[in-house]
Rosetta silent file (secondary structure, phi, psi, omega in degrees, C-alpha in Angstrom):
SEQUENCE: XXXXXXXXXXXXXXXXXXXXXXXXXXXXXXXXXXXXXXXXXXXXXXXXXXXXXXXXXXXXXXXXXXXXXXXXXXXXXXXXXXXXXXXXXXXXXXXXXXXXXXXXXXXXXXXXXXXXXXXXXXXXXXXXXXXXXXXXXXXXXXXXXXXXXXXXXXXXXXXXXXXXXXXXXXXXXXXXXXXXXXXXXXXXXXXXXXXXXXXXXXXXXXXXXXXXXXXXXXXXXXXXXXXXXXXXXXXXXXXXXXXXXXXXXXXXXXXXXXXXXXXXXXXXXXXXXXXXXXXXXXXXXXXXXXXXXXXXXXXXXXXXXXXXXXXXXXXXXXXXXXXXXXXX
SCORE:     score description
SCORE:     0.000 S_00000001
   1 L     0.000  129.929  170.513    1.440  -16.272   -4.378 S_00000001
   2 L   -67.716 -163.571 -155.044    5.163  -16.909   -2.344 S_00000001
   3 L   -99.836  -14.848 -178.593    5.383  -16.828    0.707 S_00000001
   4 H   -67.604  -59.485 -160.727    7.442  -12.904    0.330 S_00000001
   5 H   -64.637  -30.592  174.994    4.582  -11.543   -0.969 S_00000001
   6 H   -86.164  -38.144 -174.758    2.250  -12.771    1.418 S_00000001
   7 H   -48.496  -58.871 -170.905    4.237  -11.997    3.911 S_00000001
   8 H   -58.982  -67.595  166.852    4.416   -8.138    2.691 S_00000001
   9 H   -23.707  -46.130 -165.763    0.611   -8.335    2.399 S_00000001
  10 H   -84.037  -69.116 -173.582    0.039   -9.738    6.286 S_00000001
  11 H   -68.272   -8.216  151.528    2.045   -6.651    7.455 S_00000001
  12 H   -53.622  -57.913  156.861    0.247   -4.425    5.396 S_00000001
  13 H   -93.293   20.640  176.704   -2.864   -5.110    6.829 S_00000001
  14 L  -104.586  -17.966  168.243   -1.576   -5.685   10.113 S_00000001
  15 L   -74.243  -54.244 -142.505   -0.628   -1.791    9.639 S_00000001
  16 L  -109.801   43.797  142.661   -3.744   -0.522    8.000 S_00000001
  17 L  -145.598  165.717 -178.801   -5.989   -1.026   10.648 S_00000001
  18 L  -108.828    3.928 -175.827   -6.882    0.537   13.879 S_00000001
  19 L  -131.202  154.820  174.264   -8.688   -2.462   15.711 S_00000001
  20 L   -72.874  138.927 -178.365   -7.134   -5.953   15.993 S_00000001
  21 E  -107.524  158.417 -173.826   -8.250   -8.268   13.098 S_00000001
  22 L   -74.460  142.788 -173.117   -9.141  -11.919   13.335 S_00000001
  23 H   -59.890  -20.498 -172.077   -7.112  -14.329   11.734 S_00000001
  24 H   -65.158  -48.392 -171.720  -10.273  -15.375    9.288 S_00000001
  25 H   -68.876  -27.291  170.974  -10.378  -11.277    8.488 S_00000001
  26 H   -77.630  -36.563 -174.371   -6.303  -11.642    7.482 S_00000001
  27 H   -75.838   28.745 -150.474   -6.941  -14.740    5.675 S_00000001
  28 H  -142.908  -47.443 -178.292   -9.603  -12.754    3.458 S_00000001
  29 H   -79.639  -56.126 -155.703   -7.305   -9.777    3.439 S_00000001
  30 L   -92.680  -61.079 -172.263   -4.004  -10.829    2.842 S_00000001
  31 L    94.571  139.207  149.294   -4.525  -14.236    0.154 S_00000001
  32 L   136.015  -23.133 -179.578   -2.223  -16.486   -0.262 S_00000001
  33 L   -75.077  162.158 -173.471   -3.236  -19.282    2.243 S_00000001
  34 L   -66.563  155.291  151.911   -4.381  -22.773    1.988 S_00000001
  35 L   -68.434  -68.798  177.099   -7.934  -23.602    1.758 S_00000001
  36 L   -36.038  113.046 -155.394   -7.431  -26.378    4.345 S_00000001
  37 H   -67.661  -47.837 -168.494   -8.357  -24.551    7.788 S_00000001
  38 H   -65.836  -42.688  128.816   -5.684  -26.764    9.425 S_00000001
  39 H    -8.356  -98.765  178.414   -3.011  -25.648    6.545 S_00000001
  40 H     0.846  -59.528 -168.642   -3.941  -22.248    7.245 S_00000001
  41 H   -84.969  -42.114 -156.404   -3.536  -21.792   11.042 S_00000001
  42 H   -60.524  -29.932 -171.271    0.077  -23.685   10.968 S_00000001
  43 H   -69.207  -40.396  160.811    0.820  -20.968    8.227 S_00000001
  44 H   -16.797  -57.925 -146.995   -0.130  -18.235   10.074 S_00000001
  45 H   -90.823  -42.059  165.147    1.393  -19.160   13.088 S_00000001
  46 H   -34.787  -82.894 -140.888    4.646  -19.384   10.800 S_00000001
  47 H   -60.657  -60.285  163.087    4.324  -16.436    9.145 S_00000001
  48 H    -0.019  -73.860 -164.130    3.527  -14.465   12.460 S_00000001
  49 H   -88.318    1.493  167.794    6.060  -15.755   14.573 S_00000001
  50 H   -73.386  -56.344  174.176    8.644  -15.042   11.636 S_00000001
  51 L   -65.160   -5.830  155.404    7.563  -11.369   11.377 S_00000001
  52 L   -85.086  -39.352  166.192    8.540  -11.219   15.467 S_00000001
  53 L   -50.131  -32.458 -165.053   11.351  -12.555   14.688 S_00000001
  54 L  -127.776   56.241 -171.225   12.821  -10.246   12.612 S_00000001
  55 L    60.473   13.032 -176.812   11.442   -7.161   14.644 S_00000001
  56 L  -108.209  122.714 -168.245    7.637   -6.213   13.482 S_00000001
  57 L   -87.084   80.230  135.584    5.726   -6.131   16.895 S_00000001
  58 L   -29.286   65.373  178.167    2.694   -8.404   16.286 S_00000001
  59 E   -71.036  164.630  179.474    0.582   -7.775   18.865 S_00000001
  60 E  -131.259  101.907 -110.481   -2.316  -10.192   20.026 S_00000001
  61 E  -165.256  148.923  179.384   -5.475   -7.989   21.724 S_00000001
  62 E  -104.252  163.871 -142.311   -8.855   -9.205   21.811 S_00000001
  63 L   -85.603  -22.357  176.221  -11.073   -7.640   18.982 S_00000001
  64 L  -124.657  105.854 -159.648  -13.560   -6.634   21.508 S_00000001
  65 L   -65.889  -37.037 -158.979  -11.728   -5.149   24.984 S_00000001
  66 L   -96.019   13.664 -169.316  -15.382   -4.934   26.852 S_00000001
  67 L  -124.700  122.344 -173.131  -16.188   -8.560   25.994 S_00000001
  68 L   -59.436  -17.049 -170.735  -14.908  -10.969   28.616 S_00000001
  69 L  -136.632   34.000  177.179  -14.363  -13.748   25.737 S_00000001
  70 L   -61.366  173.202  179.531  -13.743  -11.980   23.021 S_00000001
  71 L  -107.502  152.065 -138.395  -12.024  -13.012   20.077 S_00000001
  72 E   -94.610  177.889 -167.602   -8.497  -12.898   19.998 S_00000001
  73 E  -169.132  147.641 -170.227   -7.148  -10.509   17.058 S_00000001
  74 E  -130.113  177.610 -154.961   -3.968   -9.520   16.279 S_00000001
  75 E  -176.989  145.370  159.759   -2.174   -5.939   14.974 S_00000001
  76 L  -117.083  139.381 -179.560    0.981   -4.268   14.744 S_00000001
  77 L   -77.078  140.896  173.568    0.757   -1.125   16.282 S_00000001
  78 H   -64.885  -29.719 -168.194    2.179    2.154   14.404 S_00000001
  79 H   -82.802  -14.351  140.709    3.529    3.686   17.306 S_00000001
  80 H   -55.064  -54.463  178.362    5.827    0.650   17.770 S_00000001
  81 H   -78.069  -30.065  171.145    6.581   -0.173   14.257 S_00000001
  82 L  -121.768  123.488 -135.541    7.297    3.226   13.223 S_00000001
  83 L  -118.298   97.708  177.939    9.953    5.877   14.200 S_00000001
  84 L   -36.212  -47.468 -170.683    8.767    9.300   14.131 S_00000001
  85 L  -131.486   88.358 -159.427   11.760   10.928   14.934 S_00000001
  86 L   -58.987  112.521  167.516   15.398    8.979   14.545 S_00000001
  87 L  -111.490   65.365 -164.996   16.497    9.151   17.801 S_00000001
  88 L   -82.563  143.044  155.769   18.831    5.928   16.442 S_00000001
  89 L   -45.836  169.136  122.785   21.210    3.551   18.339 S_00000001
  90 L   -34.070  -42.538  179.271   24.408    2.566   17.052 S_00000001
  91 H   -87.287  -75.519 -144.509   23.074   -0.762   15.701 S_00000001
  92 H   -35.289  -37.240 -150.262   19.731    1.165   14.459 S_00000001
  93 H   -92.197  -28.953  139.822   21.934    3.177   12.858 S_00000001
  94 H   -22.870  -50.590 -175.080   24.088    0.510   11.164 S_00000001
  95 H   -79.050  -29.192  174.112   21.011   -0.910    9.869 S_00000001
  96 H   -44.874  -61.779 -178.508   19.810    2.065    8.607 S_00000001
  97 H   -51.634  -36.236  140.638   23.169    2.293    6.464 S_00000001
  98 H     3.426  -84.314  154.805   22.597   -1.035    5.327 S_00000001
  99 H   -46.885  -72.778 -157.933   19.528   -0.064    3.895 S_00000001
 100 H   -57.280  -29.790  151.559   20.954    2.808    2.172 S_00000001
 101 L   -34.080  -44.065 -175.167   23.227    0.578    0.654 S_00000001
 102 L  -102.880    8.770 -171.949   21.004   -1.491   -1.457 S_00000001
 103 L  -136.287   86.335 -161.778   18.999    1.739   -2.102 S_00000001
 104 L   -78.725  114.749  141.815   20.550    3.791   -5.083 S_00000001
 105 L   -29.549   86.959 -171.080   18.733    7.398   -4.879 S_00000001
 106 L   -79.575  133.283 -155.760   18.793    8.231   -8.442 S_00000001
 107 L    58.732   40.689   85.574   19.836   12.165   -8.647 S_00000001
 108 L    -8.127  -88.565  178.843   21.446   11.818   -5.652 S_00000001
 109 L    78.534  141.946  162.970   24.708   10.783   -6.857 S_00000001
 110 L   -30.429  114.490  162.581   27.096    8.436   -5.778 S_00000001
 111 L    75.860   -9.742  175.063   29.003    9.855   -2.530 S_00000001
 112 L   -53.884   92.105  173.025   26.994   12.727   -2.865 S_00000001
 113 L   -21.522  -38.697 -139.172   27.775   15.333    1.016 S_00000001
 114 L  -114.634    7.102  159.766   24.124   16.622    0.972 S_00000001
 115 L   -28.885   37.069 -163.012   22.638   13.030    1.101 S_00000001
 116 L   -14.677  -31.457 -165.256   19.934   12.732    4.079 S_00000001
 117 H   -96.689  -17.899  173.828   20.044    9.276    4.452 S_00000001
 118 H   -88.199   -6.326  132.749   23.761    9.233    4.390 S_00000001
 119 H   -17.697  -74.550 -170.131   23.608   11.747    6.627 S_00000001
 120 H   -98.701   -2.178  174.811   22.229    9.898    9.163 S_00000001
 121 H   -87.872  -61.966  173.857   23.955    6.925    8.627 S_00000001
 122 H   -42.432  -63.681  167.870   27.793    8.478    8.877 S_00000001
 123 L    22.462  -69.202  175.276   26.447    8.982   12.234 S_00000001
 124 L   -61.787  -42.633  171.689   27.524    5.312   13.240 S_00000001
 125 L   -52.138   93.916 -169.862   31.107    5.742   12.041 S_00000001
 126 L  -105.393  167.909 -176.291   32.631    5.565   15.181 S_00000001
 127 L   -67.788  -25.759 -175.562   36.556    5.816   16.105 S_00000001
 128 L  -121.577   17.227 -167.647   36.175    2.113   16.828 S_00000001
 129 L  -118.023  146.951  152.733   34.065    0.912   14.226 S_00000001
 130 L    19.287  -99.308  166.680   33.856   -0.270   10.773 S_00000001
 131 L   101.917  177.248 -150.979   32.551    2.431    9.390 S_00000001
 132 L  -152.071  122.171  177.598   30.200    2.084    6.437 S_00000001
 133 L   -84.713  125.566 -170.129   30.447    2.005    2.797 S_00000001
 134 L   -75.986  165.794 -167.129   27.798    4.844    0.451 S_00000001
 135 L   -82.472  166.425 -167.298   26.446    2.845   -2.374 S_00000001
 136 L   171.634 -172.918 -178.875   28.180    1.886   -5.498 S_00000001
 137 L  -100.048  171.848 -173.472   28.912   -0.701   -7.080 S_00000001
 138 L   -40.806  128.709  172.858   30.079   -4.796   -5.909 S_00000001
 139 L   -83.728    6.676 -171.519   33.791   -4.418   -5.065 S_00000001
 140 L   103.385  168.060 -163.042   34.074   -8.368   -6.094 S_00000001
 141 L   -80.426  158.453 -178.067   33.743  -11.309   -4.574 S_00000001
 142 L    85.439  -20.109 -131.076   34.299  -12.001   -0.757 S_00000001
 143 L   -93.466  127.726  164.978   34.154   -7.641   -0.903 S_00000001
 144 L   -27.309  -53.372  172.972   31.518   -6.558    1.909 S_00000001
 145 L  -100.513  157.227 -164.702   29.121   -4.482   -0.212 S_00000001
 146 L   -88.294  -27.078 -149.187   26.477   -6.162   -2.405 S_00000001
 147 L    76.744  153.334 -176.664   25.632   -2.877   -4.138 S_00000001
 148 L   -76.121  136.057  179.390   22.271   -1.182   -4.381 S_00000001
 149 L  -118.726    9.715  179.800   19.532   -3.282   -5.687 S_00000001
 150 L  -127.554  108.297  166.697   16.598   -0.879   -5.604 S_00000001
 151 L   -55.247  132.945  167.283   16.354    2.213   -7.896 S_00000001
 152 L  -151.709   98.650 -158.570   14.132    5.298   -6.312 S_00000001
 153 L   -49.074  119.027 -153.374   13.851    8.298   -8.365 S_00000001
 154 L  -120.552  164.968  160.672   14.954   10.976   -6.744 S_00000001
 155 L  -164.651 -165.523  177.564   16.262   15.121   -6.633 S_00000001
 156 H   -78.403  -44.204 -165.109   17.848   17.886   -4.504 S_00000001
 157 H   -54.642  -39.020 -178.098   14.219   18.733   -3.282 S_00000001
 158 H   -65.781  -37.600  173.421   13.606   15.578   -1.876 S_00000001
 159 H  -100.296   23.584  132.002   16.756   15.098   -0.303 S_00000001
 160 H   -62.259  -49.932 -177.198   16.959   18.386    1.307 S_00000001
 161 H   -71.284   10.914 -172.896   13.142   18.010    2.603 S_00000001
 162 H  -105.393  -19.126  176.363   14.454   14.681    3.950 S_00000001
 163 H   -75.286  -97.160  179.336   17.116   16.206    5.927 S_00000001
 164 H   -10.372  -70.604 -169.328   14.110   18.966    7.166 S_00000001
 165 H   -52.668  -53.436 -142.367   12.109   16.004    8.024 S_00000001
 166 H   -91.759  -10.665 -169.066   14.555   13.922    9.575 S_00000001
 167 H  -121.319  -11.040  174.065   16.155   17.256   11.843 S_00000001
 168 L    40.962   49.425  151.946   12.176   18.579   12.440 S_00000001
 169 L  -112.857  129.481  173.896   13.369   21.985   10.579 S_00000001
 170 L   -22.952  160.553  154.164   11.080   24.457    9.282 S_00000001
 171 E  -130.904  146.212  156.068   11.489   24.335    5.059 S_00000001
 172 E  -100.288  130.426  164.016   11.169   26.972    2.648 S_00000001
 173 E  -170.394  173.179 -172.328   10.171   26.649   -1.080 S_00000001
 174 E  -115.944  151.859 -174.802    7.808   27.709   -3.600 S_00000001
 175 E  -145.482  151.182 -163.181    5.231   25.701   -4.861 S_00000001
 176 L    40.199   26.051  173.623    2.276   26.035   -7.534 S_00000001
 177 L   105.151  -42.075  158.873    4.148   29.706   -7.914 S_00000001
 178 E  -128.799 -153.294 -142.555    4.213   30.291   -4.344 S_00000001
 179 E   -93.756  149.240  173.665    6.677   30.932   -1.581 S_00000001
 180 E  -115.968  160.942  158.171    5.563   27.974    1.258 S_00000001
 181 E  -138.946  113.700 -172.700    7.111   27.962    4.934 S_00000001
 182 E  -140.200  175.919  174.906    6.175   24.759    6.326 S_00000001
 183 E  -104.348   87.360 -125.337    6.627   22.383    8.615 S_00000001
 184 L   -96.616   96.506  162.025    7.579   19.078    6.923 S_00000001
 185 L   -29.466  -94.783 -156.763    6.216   15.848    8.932 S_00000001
 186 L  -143.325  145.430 -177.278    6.841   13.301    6.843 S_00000001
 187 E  -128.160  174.012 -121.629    7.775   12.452    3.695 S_00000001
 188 L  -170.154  106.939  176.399    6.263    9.416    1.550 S_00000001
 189 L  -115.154  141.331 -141.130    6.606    7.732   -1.887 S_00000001
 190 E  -145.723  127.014 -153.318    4.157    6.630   -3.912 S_00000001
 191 L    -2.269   96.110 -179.027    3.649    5.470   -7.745 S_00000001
 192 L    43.691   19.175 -158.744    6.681    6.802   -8.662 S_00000001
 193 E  -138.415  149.343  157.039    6.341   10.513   -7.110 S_00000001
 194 L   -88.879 -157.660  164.481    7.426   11.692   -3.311 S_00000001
 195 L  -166.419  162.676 -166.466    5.007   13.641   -1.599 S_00000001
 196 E  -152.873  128.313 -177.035    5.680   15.651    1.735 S_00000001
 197 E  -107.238  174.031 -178.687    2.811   16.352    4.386 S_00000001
 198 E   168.606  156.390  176.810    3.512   19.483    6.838 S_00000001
 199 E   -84.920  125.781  176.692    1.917   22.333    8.412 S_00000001
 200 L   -53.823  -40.254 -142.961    1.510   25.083    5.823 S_00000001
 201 L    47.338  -77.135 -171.524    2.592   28.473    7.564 S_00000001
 202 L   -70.334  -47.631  174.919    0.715   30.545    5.184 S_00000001
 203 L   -99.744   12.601  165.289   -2.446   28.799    5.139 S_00000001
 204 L    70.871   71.386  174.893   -2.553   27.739    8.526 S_00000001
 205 L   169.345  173.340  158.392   -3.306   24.255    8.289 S_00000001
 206 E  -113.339  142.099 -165.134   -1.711   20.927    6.910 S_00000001
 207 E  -121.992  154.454 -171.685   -1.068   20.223    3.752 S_00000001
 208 E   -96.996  129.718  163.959   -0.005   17.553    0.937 S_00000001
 209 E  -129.358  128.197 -177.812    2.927   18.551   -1.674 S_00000001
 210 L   -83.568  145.917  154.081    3.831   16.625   -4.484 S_00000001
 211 L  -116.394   48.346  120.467    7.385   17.396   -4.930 S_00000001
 212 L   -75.516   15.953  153.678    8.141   17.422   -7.998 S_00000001
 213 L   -95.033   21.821 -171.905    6.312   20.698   -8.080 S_00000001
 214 E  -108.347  119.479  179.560    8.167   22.119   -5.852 S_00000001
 215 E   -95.520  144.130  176.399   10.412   24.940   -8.124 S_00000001
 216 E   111.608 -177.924  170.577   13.406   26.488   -6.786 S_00000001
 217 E   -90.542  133.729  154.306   15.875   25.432   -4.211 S_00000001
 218 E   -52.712  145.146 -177.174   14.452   24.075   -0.552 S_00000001
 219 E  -141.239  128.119 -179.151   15.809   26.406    1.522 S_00000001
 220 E   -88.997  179.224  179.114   16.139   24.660    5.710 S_00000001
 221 L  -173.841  155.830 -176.775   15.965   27.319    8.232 S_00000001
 222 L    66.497  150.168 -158.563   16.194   27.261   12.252 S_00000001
 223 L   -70.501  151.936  148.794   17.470   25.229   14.687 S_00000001
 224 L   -27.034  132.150 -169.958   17.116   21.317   15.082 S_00000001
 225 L    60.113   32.544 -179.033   13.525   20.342   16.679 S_00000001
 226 L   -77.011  -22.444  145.839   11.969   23.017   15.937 S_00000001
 227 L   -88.466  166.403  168.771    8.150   21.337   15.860 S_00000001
 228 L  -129.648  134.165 -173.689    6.789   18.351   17.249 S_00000001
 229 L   -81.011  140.739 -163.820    4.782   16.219   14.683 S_00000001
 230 L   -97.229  168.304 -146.577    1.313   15.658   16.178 S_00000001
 231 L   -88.476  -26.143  170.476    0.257   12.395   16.559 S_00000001
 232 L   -90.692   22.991 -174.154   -3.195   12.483   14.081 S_00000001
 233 L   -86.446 -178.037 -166.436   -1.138   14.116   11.098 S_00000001
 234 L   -83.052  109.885  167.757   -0.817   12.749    7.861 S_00000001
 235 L  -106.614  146.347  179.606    0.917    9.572    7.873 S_00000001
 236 L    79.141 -164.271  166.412    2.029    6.819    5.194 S_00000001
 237 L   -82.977  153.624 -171.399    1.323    7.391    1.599 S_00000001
 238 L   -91.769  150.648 -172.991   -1.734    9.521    0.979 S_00000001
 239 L   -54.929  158.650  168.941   -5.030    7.655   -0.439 S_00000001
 240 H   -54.616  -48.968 -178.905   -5.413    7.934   -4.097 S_00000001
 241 H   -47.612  -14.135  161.728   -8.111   10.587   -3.660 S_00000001
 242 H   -97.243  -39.044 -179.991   -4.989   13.009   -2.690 S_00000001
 243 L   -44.713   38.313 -168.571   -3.270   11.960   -5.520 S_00000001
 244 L  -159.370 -163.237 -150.814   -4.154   14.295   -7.929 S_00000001
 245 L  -136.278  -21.227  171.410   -4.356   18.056   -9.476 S_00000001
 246 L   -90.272 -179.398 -158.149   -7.933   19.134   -9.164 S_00000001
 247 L   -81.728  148.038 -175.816   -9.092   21.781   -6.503 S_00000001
 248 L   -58.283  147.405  167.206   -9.121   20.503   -3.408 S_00000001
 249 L  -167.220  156.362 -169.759  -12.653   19.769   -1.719 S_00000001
 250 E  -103.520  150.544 -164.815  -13.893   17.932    1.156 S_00000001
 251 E  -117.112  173.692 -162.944  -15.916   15.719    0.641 S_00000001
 252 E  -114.554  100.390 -155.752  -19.466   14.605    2.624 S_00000001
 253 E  -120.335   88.138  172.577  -19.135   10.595    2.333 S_00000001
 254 E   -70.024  150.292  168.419  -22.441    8.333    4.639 S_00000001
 255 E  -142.112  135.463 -177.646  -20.999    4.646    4.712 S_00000001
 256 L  -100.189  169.727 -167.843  -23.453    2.392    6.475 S_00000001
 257 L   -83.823   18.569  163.653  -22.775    0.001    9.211 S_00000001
 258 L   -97.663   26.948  165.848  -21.880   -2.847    7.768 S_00000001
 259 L  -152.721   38.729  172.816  -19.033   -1.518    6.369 S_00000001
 260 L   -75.368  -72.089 -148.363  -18.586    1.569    8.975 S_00000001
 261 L   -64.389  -41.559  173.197  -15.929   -0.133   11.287 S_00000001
 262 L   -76.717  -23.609  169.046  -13.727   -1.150    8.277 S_00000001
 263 H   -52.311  -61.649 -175.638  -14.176    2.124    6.176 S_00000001
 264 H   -80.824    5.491  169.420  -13.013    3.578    9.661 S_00000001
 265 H   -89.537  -53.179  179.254   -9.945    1.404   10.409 S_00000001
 266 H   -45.329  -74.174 -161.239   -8.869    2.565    7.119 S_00000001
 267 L   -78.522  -22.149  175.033   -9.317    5.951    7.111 S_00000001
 268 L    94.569  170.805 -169.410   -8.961    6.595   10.696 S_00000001
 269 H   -54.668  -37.750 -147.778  -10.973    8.243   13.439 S_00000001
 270 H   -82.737  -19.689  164.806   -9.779   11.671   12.386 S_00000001
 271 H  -112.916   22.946  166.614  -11.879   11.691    9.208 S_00000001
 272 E   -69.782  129.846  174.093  -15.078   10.205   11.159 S_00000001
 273 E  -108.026  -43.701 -177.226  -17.458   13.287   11.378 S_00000001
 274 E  -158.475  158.031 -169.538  -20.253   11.889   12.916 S_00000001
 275 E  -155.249  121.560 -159.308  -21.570    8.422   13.825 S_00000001
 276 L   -73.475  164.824 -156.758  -25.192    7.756   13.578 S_00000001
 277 L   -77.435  -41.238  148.397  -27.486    6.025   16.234 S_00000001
 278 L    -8.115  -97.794 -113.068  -27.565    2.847   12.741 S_00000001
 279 L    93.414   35.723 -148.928  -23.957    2.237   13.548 S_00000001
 280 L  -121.638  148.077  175.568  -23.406    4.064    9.986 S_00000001
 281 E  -123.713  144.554  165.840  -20.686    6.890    9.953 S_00000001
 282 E  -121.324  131.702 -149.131  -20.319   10.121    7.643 S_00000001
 283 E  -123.290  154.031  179.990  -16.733   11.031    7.113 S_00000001
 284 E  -111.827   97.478 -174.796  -15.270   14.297    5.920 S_00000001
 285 E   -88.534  144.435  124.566  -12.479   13.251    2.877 S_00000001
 286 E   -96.052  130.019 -174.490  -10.459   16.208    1.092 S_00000001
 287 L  -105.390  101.734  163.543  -10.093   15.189   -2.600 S_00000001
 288 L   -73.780  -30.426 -169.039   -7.457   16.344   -5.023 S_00000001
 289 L  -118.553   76.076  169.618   -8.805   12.984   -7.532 S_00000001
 290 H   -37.572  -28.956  169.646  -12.323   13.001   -8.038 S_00000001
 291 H   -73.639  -56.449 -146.323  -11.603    9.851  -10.367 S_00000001
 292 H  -103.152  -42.436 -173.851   -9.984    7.790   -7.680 S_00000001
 293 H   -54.985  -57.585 -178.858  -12.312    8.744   -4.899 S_00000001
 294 H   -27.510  -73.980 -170.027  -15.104    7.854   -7.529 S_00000001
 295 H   -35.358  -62.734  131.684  -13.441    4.719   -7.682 S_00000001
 296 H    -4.384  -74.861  178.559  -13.683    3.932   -3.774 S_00000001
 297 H   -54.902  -61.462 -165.912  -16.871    4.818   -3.466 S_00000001
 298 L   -76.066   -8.168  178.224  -18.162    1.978   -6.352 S_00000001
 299 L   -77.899   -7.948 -177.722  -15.587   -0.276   -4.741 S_00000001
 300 L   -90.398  -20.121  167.981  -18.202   -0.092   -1.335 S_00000001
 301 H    76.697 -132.090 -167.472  -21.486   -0.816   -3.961 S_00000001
 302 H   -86.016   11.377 -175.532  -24.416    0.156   -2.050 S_00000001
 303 H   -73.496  -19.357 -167.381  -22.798    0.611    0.977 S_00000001
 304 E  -127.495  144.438  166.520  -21.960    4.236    0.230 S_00000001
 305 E  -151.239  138.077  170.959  -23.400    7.387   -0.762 S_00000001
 306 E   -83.754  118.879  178.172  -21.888   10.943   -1.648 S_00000001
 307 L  -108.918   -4.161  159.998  -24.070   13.445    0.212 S_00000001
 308 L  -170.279 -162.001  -58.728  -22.067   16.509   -1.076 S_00000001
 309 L   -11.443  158.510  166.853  -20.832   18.840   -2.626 S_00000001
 310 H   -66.770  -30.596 -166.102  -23.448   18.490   -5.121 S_00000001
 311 H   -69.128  -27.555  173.326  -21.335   19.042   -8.409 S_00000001
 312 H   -42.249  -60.646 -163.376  -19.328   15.569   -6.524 S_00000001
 313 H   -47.900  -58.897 -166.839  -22.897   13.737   -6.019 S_00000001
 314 H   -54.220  -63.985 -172.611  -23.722   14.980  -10.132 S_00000001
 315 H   -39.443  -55.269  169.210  -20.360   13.477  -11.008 S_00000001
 316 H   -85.369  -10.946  169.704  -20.603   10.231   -9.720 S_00000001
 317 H   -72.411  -30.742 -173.536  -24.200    9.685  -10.558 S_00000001
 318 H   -59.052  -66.014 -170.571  -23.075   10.918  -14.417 S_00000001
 319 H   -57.101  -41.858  178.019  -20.042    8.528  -14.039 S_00000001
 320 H   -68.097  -39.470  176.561  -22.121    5.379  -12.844 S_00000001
 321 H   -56.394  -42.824 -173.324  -24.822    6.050  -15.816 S_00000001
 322 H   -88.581   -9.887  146.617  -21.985    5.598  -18.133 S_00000001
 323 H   -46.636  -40.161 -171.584  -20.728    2.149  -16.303 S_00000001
 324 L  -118.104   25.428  177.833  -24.185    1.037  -17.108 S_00000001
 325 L    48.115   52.781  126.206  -24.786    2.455  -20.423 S_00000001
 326 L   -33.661  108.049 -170.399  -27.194    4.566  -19.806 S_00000001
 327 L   -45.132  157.384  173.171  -28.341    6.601  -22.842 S_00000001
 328 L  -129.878    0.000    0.000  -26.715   10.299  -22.530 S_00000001
């Protein structure tokens, strides 16, 4: 493994938890390190103080708050590393354009006015500044831009809801046939599809949209700031177990306690339902992909059990008989 890759790993789980982890639990997690303990910690301590360097807030907290000697553990917090609402700098906003440089939107188009991220980038174009080139290709050598060096599949819906998102304006559009009014958090891409979470209007709750199911034109409506995104909504890319087409259903998931507190770092507090006198937790998922949830589940072994719905329970007991060739 390089050293990029681990690196991309170590903030990955330095995201994707909610308690500070130990360096032994990143060097388990992440990969890529020496055997040699002494190897190890200098890399760490590298890699670490590199990722501070080049802004991702590492924090270092001890893993237990109520334990006078606890062990020390480190995290980057979300509410640091990531910016709900661009309320950008000048420089932020530079970098942002940057980015957008090296990042051709495909169905987009080149230079394309209705362009959310270029949007928010012209921003920066000040009377005394630069000013900022939209992507395209290498003007030649010594020429400023490199050209974009990441394809990311793209449409009007997406960059219209990105605009919504990024201005926290209601959106309209219809989806599965009907008309939505929603309130579009955030939006999030993920083997090869966006998705966009937001509070639903019509069914009074929040909801996941892939959008390329979204038919029609996005339509924006209302003033800037019109919501505030609450702080336990659906963030990042959605689990695989949203990732899918069948009808949604929550699901009744026991995890026992040796694998509670990481099951719950994962998933977060907000789908903890109850947490047994054991230390064992039962969590409330909803699941569009009974197959990837399945999957989940057999990746925890005996650690897990599906306590409902029943036709769920029937499924994966069904599914597991035919992992272990079980006559049918």
């Amino acid at each position: 493994m390089e050293r990029l890759e681990r690196l991309v790993n170590l903030v990955v789980a330095l995201l994707d938890t909610r308690r500070p982890l130990t360096r032994e639990e990143l060097r388990e997690r992440v990969g890529g390190y020496s055997s040699d303990d002494d190897n190890f910690r200098r890399n760490f301590e590298r890699d670490k103080e590199l990722l501070r360097e080049i802004g991702i807030p590492v924090v270092t907290e001890p893993v237990d708050p109520r334990a006078p000697e606890s062990t020390t553990g480190y995290r980057v917090p979300r509410d640091l590393y990531e910016l709900p609402d661009p309320g950008l700098d000048e420089e932020e906003l530079r970098a942002l354009g940057a980015a957008a440089s090296t990042v051709a939107v495909a169905g987009a188009g080149a230079g394309t006015a209705t362009s959310a991220l270029w949007k928010v980038a012209a921003a920066s174009v000040g009377g005394d500044g630069p000013g900022l080139a939209p992507p395209g290709p290498a003007p030649g050598p010594g020429g400023a831009h490199p050209g974009p060096v990441v394809d990311v599949a793209a449409g009007p819906a997406a960059i219209a809801l990105f605009s919504a998102v990024s201005e926290r304006r209601v959106a309209r559009f219809t989806y599965n046939g009907v008309a939505r009014r929603v309130d579009p958090y955030r939006l999030s891409y993920r083997q090869g599809r966006w998705y966009l979470s937001g509070f639903d209007h019509g069914r009074g709750g929040e909801r996941l949209f892939r959008v390329d199911r979204v038919t029609g034109p996005v339509e924006v409506e209302g003033p800037p700031g019109a919501f505030e995104r609450p702080l336990g909504g659906l963030v990042g890319p959605p689990p695989p177990w949203r990732l899918g087409e069948d009808e949604e259903v929550v699901v009744d998931l026991r995890v026992d306690a040796s694998q509670a507190e990481w099951v719950s770092s994962v998933l977060g507090e907000e789908a903890v339902a109850e947490r047994a006198a054991d230390g064992s937790v039962r969590l409330k998922l909803a699941v569009t992909n009974r197959a990837a949830l399945r999957t989940f589940v057999l990746g925890l072994l005996d650690h897990a059990e599906v306590l409902g719905p029943p036709e769920v329970r029937d499924e994966l007991v069904e599914w597991l008989g035919m992992l272990a060739g079980a006559p049918q």
